[in-house]
C-alpha positions in Angstrom: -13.8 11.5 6.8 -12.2 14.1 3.9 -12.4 12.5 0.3 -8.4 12.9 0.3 -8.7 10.5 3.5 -10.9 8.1 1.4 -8.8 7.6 -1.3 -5.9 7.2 1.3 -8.2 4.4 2.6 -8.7 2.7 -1.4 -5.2 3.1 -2.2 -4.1 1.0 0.8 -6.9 -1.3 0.2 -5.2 -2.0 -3.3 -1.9 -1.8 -1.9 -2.7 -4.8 0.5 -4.5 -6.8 -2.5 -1.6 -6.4 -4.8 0.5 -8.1 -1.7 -1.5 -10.8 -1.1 -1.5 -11.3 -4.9 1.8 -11.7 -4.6 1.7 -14.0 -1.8 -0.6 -16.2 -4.0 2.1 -16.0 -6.7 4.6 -17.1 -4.5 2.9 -20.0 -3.2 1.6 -21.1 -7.2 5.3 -20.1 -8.1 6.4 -22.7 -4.9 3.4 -25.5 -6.4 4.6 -25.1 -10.3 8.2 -25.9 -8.9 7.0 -29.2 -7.0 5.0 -30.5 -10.0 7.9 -29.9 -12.5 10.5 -31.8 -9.8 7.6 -34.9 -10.4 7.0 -34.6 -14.2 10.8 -34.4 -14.7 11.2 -37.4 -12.0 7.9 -39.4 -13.5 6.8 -39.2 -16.7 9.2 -40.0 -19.5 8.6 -41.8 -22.9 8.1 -45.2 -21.6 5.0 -43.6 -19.1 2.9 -43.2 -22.5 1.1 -45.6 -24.9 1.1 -43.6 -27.6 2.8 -40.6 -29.3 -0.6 -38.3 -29.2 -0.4 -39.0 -25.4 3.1 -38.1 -25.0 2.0 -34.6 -26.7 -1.3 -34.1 -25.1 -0.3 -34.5 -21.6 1.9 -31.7 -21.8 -0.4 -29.8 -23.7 -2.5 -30.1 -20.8 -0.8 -28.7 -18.4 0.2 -26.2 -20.4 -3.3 -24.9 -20.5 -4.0 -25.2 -17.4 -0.7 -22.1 -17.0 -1.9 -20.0 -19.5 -5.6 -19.9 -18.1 -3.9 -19.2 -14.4 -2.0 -16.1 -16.1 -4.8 -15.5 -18.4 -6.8 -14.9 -14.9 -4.2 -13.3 -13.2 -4.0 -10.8 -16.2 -7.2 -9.7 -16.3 -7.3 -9.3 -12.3 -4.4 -7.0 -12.4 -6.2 -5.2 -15.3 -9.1 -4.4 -13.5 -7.1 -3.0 -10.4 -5.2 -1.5 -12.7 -8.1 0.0 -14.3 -9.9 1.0 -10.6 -6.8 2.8 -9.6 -6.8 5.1 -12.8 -10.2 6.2 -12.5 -9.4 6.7 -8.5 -6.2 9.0 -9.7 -8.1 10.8 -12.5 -10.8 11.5 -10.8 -8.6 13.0 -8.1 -6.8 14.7 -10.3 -9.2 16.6 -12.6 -10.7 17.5 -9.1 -7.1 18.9 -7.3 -6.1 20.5 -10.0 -6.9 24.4 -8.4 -4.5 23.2 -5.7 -1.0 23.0 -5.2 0.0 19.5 -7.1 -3.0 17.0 -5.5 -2.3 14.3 -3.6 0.5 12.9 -5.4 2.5 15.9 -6.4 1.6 17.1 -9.3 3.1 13.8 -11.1 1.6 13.1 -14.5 0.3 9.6 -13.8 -0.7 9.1 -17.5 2.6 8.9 -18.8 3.8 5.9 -16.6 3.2 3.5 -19.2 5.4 4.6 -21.7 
C-alpha cells in the first residue's frame, strides 16, 4: 500500500469518526430535549424547600452541559490536531510534485 493510499485510509477513518460524532450529538441533542420537556413540566418553585435548592438544582445540570461540551471540545481538538499533522506532513513531503494530494490548497489558512 502507497503512503498516498494510507493517508486516504486515515482521512476516511476520521471522516467516519466525525459522523458518528455527530450521531452521538444528535442522540444527546434528542436526550437534552426530553429532560428540558420534564424540568419545564416538573419542577417549578413549589418542588423546592428552599431558595439555595431552587438555584443549585439548575446549577447542576448545568454542569453536567458544560463538562459534556467541555469533552466534546477537547475530542474534536485532538482530531483536529491528528489531521494537521497528517496534512503537514503530507504536505512538506509533496511539495516537489504537482499540488499533493489535496491540490495545492493552503490548509493553514482555513482558520482565519
Amino acid at each position: 500500500m502507497s503512503r498516498e493510499q494510507s493517508l486516504i485510509l486515515m482521512l476516511d477513518a476520521a471522516a467516519k469518526m466525525q459522523w458518528n460524532i455527530a450521531l452521538i450529538l444528535e442522540a444527546k441533542a434528542i436526550e437534552a430535549e426530553k429532560v428540558r420537556n420534564w424540568t419545564l413540566n416538573h419542577l417549578n418553585g413549589d418542588s423546592f424547600l428552599t431558595h439555595s435548592d431552587q438555584v443549585g438544582e439548575p446549577l447542576k445540570m448545568h454542569e453536567q452541559l458544560v463538562e459534556l461540551l467541555e469533552g466534546l471540545t477537547r475530542m474534536e481538538t485532538g482530531l483536529c490536531n491528528n489531521l494537521k499533522a497528517v496534512m503537514v506532513q503530507n504536505d512538506s513531503e509533496d511539495s516537489g510534485m504537482d499540488g499533493g494530494m489535496f491540490g495545492g490548497m493552503d490548509l493553514g489558512d482555513m482558520g482565519k
